[in-house]
N, C-alpha and C positions, 0 to 999 in steps of 0.2 A: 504493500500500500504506500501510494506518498503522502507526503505528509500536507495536513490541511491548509499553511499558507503556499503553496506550490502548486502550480498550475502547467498545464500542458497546453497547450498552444499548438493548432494546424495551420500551415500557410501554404500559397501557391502562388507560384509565378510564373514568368516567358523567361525567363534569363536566369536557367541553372549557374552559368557560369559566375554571375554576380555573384551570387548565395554561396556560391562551395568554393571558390576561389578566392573572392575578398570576404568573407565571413561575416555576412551581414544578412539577415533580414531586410523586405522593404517589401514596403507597398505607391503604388502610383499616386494619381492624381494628383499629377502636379498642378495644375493651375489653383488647384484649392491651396497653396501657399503653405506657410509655416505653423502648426500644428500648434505653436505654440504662441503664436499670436490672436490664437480666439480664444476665449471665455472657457472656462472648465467646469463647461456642463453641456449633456446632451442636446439640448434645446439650441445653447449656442452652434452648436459644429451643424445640426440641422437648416438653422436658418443663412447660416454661410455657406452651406452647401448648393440650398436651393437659392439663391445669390450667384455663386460661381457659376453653376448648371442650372440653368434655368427652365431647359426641357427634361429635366427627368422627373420620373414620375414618384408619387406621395411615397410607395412602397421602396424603390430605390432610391430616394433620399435616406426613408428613415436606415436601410438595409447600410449604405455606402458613409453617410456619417458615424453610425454606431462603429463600423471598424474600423473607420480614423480614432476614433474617440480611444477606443480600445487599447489600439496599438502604441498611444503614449500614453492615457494613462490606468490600464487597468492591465496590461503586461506586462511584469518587474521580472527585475535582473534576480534571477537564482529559476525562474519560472524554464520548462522544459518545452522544445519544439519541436516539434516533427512535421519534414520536411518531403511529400513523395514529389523526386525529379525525375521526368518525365525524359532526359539524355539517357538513364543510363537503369529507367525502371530501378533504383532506389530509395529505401526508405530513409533519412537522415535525421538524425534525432539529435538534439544541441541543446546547450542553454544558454539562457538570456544574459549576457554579461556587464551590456552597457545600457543607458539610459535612450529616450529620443535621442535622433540628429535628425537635422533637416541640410540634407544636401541639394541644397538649386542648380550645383553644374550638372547633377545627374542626367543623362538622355531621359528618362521618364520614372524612375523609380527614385523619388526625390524623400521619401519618407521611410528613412533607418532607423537600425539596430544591431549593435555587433554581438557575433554569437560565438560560442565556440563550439565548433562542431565534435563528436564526441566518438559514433558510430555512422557507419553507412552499412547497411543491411541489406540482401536481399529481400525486397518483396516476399518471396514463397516462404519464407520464413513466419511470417503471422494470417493472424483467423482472415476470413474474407469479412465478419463484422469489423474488423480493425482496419480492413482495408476501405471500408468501404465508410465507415467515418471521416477515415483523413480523407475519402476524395470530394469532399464537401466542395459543392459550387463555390462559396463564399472565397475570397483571397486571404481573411484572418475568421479564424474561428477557434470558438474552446473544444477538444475533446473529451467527453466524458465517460462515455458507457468503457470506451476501451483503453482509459487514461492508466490503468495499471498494467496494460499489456506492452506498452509503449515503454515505459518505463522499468518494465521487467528486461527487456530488451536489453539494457546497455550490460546487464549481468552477462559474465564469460562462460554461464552453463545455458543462457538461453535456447539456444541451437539445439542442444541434446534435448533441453525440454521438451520442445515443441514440435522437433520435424517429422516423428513418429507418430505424432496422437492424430486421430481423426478431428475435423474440423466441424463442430459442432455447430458454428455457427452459419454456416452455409443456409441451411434451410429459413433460419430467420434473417437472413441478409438478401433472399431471394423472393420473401414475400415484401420486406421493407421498398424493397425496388419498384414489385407491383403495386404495390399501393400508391408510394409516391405518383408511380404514371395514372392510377386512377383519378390523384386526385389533380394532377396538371389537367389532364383530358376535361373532369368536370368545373374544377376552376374558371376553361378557358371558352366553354361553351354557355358556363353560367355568365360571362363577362363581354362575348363578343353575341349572342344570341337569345333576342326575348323575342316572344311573341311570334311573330307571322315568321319572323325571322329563322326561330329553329325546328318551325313546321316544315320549311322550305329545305333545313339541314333534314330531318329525318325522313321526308321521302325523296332525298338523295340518299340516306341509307338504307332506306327498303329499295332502292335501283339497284345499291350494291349488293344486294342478297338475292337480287332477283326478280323484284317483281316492278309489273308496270304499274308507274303512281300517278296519280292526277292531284294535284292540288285543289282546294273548294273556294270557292272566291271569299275574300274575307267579309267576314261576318255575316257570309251567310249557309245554308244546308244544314241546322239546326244542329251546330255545334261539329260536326265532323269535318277534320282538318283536313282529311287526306284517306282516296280510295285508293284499294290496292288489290292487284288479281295476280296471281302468279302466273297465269297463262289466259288463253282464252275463256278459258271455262271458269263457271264458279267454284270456287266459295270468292265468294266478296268478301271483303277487309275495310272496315272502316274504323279510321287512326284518329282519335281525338290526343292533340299535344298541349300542355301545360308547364310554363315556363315557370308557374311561381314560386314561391321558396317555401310555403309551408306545404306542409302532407295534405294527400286527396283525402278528401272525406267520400265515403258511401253515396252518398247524396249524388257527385258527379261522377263516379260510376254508373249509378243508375239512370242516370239522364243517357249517355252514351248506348247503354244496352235499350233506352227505347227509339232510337235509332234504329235500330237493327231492324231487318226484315228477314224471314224464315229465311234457312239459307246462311245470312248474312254469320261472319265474324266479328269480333272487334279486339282492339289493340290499342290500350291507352299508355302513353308517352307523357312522364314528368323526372326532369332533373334531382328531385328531391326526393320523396317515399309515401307511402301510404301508411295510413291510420289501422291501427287494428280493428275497426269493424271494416275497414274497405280490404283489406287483407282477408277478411271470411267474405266476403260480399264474391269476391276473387274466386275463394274455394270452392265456394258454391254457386256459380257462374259461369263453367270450365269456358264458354264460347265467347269470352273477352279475357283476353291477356294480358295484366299491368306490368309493363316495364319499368322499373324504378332509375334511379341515379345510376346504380351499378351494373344492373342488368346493361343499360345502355351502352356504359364503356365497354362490356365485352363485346357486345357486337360493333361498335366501332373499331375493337384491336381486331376482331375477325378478321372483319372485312375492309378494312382500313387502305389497303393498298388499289381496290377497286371505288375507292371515294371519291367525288371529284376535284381534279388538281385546286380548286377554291377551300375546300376544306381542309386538304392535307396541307396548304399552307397556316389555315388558321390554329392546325393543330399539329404541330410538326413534330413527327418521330422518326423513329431512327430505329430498325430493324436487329437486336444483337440477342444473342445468346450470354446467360445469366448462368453460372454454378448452381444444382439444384442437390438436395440431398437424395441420397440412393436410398432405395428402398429397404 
């Protein structure tokens, strides 16, 4: 265990070279100036921030202040760092030795720290939860869950420890992953599409599964967003979508199901979830189908590559393969 005034510290950069050669820490943004010229409090590095960059937005402000903020004054010298460089797939682990500097002849990395670097490790040497910590999008961040694996590391029986045991943490570093993409996926469809708007996304998802969609003119055909036939023949499919954010109630299920005509299906569409009576209303209903928040994202990652290029821009992914636990 380390000890409670000690902290571990993740960082990332483009310029291995800087970090492992001249032995320093840094982070960018230079125009935001000397770190030590603003107010020493959040608020302040916020309001100078949104000051210097004036396009960026609420959440990257508070995101991109907080780790200047950070980096002079809540990193102290004796704190541990670890370092994944992307030259040479190593992990490097250091401590903090010197205080801020602000160097302005910098090319871009004007915001230091001198470290002294201790070990350089391979990567296959720790859990994929440790790895999958340090590769935090952020350029400074705290390590927590795996702050003792890190620091077990610099010990000289490390290697013998760990290169033989099975890696427990795979299975849980493998759903954190999907999850994460779930919640980017509904994040960015809660943010870029309300209303008529991601009626218009979901039967472009039901095109990518298959079926011919027609759209209903807005506001009218008594509630039914969107018909859907998988081929020429019946069964009919009528999609009622719902943007809002709280859970469906039974009530608009049941409107949707008197829609229906013998024959007829239905398939209701909401970003968020349904109510536990609309959830039995469901069971006992079998000829409408409620799609919630997460059902959706699966069928987006399904079929995702048959999307239209408009959407797979709004929702941009990236096709990889993930360590999963064996059976």
């Amino acid at each position: 265990m380390i000890s409670e005034d000690k902290k571990v510290w993740g960082v990332h950069t483009q310029d291995d070279y800087l970090f492992l050669h001249k032995d320093v820490i840094a982070i960018g943004w230079k125009d935001f100036g000397d770190l030590k010229a603003i107010e020493n409090t959040r608020e302040a590095f916020k309001e100078h921030y949104a000051a210097v960059y004036p396009q960026s937005k609420k959440q990257a402000i508070a995101n991109s202040a907080g780790m200047l903020y950070r980096f002079i004054y809540e990193v102290q010298a004796g704190d541990y760092i670890v370092f994944p460089s992307k030259s040479d797939r190593k992990i490097n682990i250091g401590v903090v030795e010197g205080e801020y500097e602000y160097v302005p002849s910098a090319p871009e990395y004007v915001q230091q720290r001198k470290v002294r670097w201790i070990k350089h490790l391979p990567r296959t040497l720790f859990s994929q939860g440790a790895l999958y910590e340090s590769g935090s999008f952020l350029s400074l961040f705290l390590i927590k869950n795996y702050s003792d694996e890190f620091v077990a590391a610099l010990d000289d029986n490390f290697k013998k420890d760990t290169a033989d045991t099975e890696d427990e943490t795979i299975g849980a570093t493998a759903e954190d992953i999907k999850e994460s993409t779930k919640d980017f996926i509904l994040k960015e469809l809660s943010k870029n599409l309300k209303g008529y708007d991601l009626e218009e996304f979901v039967a472009d998802l039901f095109r990518a599964m298959g079926y011919r969609t027609t759209l209903s003119p807005h506001g009218g055909d008594g509630g039914v967003d969107i018909t859907a036939y998988k081929d020429e023949l019946p069964p009919r499919i009528l999609v009622q979508v719902k943007s809002q954010d709280g859970d469906i109630k039974e009530s608009v299920l049941q409107s949707l199901k008197g829609a229906l005509r013998e024959g007829d299906y239905g398939t209701f569409v909401t970003l968020s979830n349904y109510t536990k009576n609309a959830r039995k209303y469901l069971d006992n209903n079998p000829i409408i189908r409620g799609i919630d928040g997460s059902n959706l994202v699966d069928l987006i990652l399904a079929h995702y590559e048959s999307l239209s290029e408009k959407y797979q821009r709004m929702i941009p992914l990236e096709k990889v393969y993930i360590p999963v636990q064996s059976e």
